[in-house]
C-alpha positions as CSV (number, residue, x, y, z in Angstrom):
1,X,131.6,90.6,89.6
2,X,134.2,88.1,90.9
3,X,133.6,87.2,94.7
4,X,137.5,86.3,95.2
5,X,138.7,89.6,93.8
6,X,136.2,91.0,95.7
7,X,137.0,89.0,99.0
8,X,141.1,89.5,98.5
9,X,140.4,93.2,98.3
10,X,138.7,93.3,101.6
11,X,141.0,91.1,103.3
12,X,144.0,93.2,101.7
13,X,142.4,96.6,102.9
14,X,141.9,95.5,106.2
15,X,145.2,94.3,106.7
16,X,146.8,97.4,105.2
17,X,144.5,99.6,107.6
18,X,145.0,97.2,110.6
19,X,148.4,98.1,110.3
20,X,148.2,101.8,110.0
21,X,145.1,102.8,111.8
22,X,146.4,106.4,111.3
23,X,147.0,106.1,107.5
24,X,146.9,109.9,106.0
25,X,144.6,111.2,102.8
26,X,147.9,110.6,100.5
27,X,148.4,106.8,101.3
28,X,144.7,105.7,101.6
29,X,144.2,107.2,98.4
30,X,147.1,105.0,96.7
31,X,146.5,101.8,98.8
32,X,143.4,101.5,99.2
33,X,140.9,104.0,97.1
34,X,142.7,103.4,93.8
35,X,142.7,99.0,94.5
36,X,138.7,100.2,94.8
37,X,138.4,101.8,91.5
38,X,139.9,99.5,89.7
39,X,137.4,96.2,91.4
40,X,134.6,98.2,89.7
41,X,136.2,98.1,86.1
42,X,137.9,101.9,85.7
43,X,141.5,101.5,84.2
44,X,143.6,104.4,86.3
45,X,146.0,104.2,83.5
46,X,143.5,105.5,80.9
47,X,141.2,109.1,80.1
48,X,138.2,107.2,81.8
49,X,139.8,108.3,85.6
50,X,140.0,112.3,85.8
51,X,142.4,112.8,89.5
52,X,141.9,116.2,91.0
53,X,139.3,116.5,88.3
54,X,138.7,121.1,88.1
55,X,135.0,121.9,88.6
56,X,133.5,125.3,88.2
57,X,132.1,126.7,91.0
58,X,130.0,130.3,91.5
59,X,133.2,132.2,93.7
60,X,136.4,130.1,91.3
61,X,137.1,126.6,91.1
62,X,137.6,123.8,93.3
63,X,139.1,120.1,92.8
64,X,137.0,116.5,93.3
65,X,139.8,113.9,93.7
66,X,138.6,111.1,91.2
67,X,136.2,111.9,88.4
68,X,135.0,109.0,86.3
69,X,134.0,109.4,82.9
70,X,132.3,107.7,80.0
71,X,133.9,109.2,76.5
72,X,134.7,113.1,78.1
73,X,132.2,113.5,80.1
74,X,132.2,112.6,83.9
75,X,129.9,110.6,85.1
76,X,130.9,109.7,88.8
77,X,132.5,112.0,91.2
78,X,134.8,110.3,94.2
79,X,136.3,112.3,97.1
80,X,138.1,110.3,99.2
81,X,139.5,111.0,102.7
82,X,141.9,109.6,105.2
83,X,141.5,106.2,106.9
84,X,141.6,108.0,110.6
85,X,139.1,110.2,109.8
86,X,135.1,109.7,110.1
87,X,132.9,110.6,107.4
88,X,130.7,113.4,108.2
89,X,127.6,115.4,107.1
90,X,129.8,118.2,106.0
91,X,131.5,115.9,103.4
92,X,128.8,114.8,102.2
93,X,127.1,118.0,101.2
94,X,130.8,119.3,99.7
95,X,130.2,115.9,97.4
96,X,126.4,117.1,96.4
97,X,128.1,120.4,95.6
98,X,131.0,119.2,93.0
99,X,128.0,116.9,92.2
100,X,125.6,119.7,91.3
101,X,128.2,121.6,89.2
102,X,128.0,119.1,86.4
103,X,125.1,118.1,84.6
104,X,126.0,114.3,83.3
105,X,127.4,113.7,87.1
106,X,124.6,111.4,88.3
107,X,127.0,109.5,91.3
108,X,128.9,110.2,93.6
109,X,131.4,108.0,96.2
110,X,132.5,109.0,99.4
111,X,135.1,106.8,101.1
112,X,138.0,107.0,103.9
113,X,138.7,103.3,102.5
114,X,136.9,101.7,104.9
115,X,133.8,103.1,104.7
116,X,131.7,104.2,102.0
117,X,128.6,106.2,100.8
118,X,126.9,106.6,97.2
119,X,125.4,109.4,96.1
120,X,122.7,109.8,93.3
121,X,120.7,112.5,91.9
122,X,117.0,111.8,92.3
123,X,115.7,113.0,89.3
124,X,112.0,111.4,89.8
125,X,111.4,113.7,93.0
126,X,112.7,116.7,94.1
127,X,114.7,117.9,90.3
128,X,117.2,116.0,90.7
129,X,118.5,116.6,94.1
130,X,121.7,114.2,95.4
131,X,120.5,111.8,97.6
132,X,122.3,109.1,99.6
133,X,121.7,105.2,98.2
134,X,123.6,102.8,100.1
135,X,126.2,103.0,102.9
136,X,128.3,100.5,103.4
137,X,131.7,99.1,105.2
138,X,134.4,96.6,104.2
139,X,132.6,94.2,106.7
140,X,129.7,94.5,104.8
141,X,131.6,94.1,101.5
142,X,132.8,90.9,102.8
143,X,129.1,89.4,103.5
144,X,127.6,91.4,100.4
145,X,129.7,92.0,97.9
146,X,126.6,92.4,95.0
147,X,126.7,95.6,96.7
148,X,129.1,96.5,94.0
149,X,127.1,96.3,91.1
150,X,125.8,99.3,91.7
151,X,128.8,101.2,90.7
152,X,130.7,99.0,88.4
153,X,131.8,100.5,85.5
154,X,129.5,98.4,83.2
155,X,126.7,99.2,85.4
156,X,127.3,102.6,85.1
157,X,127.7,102.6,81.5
158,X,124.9,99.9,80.9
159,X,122.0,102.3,83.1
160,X,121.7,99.0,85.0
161,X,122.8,101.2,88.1
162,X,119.9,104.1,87.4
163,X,117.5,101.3,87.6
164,X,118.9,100.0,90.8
165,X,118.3,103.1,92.6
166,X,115.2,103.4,91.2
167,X,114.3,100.1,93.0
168,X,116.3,101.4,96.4
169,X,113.8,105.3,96.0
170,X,110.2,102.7,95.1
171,X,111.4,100.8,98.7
172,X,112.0,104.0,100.8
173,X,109.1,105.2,99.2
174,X,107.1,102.6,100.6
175,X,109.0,103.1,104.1
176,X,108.1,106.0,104.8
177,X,104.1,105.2,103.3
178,X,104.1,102.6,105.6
179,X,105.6,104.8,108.7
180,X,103.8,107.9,108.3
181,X,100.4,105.9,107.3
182,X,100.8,103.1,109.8
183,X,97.3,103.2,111.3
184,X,95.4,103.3,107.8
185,X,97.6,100.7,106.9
186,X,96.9,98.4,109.8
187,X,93.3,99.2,109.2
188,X,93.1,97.8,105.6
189,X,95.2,94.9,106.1
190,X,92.2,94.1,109.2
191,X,89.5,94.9,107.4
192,X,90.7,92.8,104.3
193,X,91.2,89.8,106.3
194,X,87.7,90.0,108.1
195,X,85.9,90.6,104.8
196,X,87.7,87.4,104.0
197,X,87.9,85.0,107.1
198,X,85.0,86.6,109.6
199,X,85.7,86.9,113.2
200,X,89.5,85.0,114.5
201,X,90.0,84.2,118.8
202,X,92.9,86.1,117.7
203,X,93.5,90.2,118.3
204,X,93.5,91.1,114.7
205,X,94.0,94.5,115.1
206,X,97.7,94.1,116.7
207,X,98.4,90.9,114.3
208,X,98.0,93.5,111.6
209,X,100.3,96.1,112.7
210,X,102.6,93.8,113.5
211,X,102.9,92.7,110.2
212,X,102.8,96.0,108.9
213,X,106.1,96.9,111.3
214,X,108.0,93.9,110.2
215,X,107.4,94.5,106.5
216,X,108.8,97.7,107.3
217,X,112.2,96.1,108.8
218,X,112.3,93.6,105.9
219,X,112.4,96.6,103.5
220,X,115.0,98.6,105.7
221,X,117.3,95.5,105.2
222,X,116.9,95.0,101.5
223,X,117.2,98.3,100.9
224,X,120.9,98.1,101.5
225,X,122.2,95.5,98.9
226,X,120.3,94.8,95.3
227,X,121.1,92.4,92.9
228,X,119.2,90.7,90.0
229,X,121.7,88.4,89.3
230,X,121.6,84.2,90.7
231,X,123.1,83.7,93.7
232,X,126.9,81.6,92.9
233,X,126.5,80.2,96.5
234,X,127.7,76.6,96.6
235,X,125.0,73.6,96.7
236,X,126.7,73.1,100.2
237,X,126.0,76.7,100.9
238,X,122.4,76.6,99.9
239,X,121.3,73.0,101.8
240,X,122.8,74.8,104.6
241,X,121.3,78.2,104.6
242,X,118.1,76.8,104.1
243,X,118.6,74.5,106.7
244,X,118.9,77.1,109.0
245,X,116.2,79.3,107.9
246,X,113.9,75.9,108.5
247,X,115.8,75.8,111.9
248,X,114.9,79.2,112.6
249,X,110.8,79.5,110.6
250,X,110.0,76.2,112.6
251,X,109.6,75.6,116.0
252,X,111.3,72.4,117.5
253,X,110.1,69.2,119.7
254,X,111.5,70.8,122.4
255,X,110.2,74.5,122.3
256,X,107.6,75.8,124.3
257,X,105.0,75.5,121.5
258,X,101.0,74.4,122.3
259,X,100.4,71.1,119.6
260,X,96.7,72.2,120.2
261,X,95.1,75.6,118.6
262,X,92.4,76.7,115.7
263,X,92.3,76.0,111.7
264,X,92.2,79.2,109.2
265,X,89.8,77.9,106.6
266,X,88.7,80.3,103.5
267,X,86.1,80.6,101.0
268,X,87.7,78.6,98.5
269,X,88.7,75.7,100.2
270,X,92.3,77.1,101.0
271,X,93.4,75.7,105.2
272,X,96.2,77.4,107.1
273,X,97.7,75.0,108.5
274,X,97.4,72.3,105.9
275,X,97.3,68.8,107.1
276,X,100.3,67.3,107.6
277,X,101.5,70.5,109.8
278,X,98.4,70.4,111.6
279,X,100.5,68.8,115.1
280,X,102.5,71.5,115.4
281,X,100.0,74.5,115.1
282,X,100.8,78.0,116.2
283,X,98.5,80.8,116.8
284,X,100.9,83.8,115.5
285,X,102.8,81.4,112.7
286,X,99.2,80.5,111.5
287,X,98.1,84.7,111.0
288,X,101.3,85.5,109.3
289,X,100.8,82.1,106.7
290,X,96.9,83.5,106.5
291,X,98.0,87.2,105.6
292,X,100.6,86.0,103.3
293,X,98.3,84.0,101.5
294,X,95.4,86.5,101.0
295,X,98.3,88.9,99.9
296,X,99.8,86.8,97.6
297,X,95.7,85.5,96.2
298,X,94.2,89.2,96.5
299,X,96.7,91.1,96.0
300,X,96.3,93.0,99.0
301,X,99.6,95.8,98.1
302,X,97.9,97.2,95.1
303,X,95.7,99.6,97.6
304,X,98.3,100.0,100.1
305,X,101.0,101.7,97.8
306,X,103.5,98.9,98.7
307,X,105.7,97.5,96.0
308,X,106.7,94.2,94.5
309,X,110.0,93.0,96.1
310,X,112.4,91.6,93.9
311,X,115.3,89.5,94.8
312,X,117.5,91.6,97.3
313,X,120.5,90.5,99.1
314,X,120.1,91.6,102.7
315,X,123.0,92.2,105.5
């Protein structure tokens, strides 16, 4: 999608609610909700956008304000609410209701214009109950706007979107493996390493866990914003982003960092550190190299019901 539509939209909407921080149901709908619609590729102005689409319910009939369809059958359901208001728990179970009603209806948005949260049906687990992707703000629109690929019209159309939530389910899948099974976890990781390296002047044991805990926060994060396509980041952009990531992975001349400490050697010949970064060894940066190498060389995951990451974009 285009970043400067994208970035005018957010800079518009927040403008428009900056100046009417009380905006009513009526006026966010117009300003703000409809503007959103049409980012993701639906023409208001055609049969694809259904307003105060009529679903059949058990006691009558009831109304969603936005139904999205592909041919005549709708495919995405959006209620929308007033700027002023928060969204709440309530809503979101009226959404899975209208959501339920209708068989093709795998999506569903919720939005007061400024914030927002997608709804899809889980049909792996569960039957195909309506489950909350991604939640998201027009702040994090600004930083993420890939975010949106997710609900573009093409994606919807395409299936592209059914396979992104399929990637966000396999992640909080392995979340709440990781959680629940956190000791057994830590466990095989330690064991694995041993079987590999022998004894470390290191505690092991909480190296492990620790490892297993931060996976666990790199997978919250990237969770939250998928995208398989490249990044259009400038080559100014890039130098300096990894700048700062080297900045930030590598400990300066000047920190509070012993130049003095032990060599991770393995059976085939492998050294953590190598060489040339020998001088500036570091007990904990040396066990995370060493258990990223024997994951990435013996596939470590393939026991632990983790799963491959792909590339995500992260808040």
């Amino acid at each position: 999608m285009n970043r400067d539509e994208i970035g005018e939209y957010v800079q518009r909407s927040q403008q428009l609610i900056e100046a009417s921080p009380q905006m009513d149901e009526e006026n966010t709908k117009v300003k703000l909700v409809q503007p959103f619609l049409e980012l993701l590729g639906w023409d208001l102005y055609s049969t694809e956008v259904s307003l105060e689409y009529t679903i059949p319910m058990a006691s009558g009939s009831t109304h969603v304000d936005y139904a999205l369809l592909v041919g005549d059958s709708p495919v995405v359901f959006v209620e929308a609410k007033p700027v002023r208001s928060t969204l709440t728990s309530d809503e979101v179970r009226q959404l899975r209701s209208y959501m339920r009603q209708e068989l093709d209806v795998d999506w569903g948005i919720l939005t007061n214009g400024k914030s927002f949260e997608v709804l899809t049906k889980n049909h792996r687990d569960n039957g195909g109950e309506e489950v909350s992707v991604v939640q998201f703000d027009l702040d994090d629109l600004a930083k993420n706007p890939d975010v949106l690929e997710l609900l573009s019209k093409e994606s919807i159309r395409s299936g592209k979107s059914d396979e992104v939530a399929e990637q966000v389910a396999e992640t909080n899948r392995a979340i709440r493996h990781l959680q629940k099974d956190e000791d057994v976890v830590t466990k095989a990781v330690r064991e694995a390493i041993e079987d590999e390296i022998g004894e470390l002047t290191v505690d092991l044991e909480q190296q492990s866990r620790e490892f297993i805990q931060n996976l666990v926060s790199v997978l919250k994060e990237q969770r939250q914003f998928v995208s398989d396509e490249p990044s259009s980041e400038s080559h100014e952009d890039t130098a300096k982003r990894e700048d700062d990531e080297k900045k930030t992975a590598s400990p300066s001349a000047d920190d509070d960092v012993p130049t003095e400490g032990y060599i991770i050697r393995f059976s085939d010949g492998h050294e953590i550190p190598d060489e040339k970064d020998r001088p500036q060894t570091q007990q904990k940066l040396n066990m995370g190299a060493a258990v990223d190498y024997l994951i990435e060389e013996y596939n470590l995951t393939e026991g632990l019901c983790l799963i491959t990451s792909r590339r995500w974009i992260t808040s």
